[in-house]
VMD Tcl script that draws the C-alpha trace (Angstrom):
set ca {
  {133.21 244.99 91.68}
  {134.54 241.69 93.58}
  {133.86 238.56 91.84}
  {131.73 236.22 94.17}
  {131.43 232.78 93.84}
  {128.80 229.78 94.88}
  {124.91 229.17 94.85}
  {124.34 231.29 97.88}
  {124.57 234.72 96.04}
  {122.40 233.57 93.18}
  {125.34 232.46 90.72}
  {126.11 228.62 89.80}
  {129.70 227.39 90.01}
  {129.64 227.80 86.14}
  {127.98 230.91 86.29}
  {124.34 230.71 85.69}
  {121.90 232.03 87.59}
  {119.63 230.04 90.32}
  {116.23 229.98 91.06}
  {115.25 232.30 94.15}
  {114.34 229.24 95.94}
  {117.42 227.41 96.05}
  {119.33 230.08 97.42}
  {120.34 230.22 101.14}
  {121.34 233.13 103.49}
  {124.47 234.22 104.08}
  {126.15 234.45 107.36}
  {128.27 237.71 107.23}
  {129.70 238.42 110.66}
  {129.61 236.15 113.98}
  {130.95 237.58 117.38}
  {132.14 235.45 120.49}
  {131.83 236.64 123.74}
  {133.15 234.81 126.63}
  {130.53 234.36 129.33}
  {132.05 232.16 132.05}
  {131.53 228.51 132.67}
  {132.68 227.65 128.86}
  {129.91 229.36 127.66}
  {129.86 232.37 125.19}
  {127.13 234.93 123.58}
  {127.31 234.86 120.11}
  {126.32 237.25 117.75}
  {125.56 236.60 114.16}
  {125.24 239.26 110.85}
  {123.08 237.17 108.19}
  {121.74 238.13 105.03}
  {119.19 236.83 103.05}
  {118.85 237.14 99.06}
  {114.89 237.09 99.59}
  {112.80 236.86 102.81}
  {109.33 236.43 102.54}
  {107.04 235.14 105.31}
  {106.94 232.30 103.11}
  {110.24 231.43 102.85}
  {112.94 233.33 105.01}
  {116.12 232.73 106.94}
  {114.76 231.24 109.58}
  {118.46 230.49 112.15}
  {121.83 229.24 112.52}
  {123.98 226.91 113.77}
  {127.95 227.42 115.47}
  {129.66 224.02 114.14}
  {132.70 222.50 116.04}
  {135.99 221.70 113.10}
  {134.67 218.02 113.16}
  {130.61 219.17 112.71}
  {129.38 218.50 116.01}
  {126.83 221.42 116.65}
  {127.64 223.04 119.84}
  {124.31 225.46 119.23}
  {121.50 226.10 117.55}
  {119.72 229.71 117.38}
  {115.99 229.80 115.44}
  {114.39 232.75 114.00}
  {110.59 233.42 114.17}
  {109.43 235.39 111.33}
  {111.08 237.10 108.44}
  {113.20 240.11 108.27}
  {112.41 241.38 104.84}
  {112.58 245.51 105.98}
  {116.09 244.46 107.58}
  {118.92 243.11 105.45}
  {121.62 242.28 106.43}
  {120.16 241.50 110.45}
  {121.70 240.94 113.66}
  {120.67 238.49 116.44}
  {122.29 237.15 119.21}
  {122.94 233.59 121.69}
  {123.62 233.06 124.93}
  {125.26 230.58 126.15}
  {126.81 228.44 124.15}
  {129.08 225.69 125.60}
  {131.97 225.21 123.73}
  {134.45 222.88 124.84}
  {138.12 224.09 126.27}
  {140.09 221.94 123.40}
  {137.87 223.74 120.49}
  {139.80 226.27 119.13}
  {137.53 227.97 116.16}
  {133.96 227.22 115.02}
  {131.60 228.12 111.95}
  {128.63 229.46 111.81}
  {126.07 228.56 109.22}
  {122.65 229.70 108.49}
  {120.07 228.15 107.87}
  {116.59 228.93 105.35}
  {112.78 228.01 106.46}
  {112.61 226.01 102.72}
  {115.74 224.81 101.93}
  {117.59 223.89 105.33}
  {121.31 224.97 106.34}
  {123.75 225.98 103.75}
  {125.14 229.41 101.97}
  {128.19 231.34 102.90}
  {129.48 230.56 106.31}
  {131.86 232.12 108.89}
  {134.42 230.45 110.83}
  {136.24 232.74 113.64}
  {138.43 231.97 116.31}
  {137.39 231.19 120.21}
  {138.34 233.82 122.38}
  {140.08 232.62 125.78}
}
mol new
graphics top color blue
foreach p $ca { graphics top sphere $p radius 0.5 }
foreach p [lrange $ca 0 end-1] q [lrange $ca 1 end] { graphics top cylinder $p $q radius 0.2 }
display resetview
């Protein structure tokens, strides 16, 4: 079994466990599609360690290298029958000199943190 590491799957940096509540969803997977005009679709692979209708993964955000969000994508309800989950964004503008961005998600409770993704922008 690989040895995981951070808050987001439950574990403490000095290995305890963490309340339900102060963990975050993971991003997984995140797929950039050019769709002209310096825009792109992205798609995004999160999972959550709970989701409740009280307290879910509720969206993400695709980060620029110096933090400036380029987009923001919100969920609507909990997706507690489907984990890991896939949803996708159109149209994000990201600028021509922007060579990679991060995405992170983001929980209804807690706010944006947990394991992120950073991939390359396709040109």
């Amino acid at each position: 079994m690989a040895a995981s590491s951070g808050a987001a799957d439950g574990a403490a940096t000095d290995g305890t466990a963490t309340a339900p509540e102060e963990r975050l969803p993971d991003i997984e997977a995140v797929e950039l599609t050019p769709a002209g005009d310096g825009t792109f679709d992205v798609s995004v692979t999160v999972s959550s360690p709970y989701d409740t209708p009280e307290q879910y993964a509720d969206g993400w955000r695709v980060l620029a290298p110096d933090g400036t969000v380029l987009g923001e994508h919100q969920l609507l309800h909990d997706h507690a029958s489907e984990q890991p989950f896939t949803r996708a964004q159109s149209g994000v503008a990201i600028p021509a000199d922007i060579d990679e961005v991060t995405v992170e998600g983001r929980d209804l409770v807690n706010g944006y943190g947990g394991g992120t993704v950073t991939v390359p922008v396709p040109r």
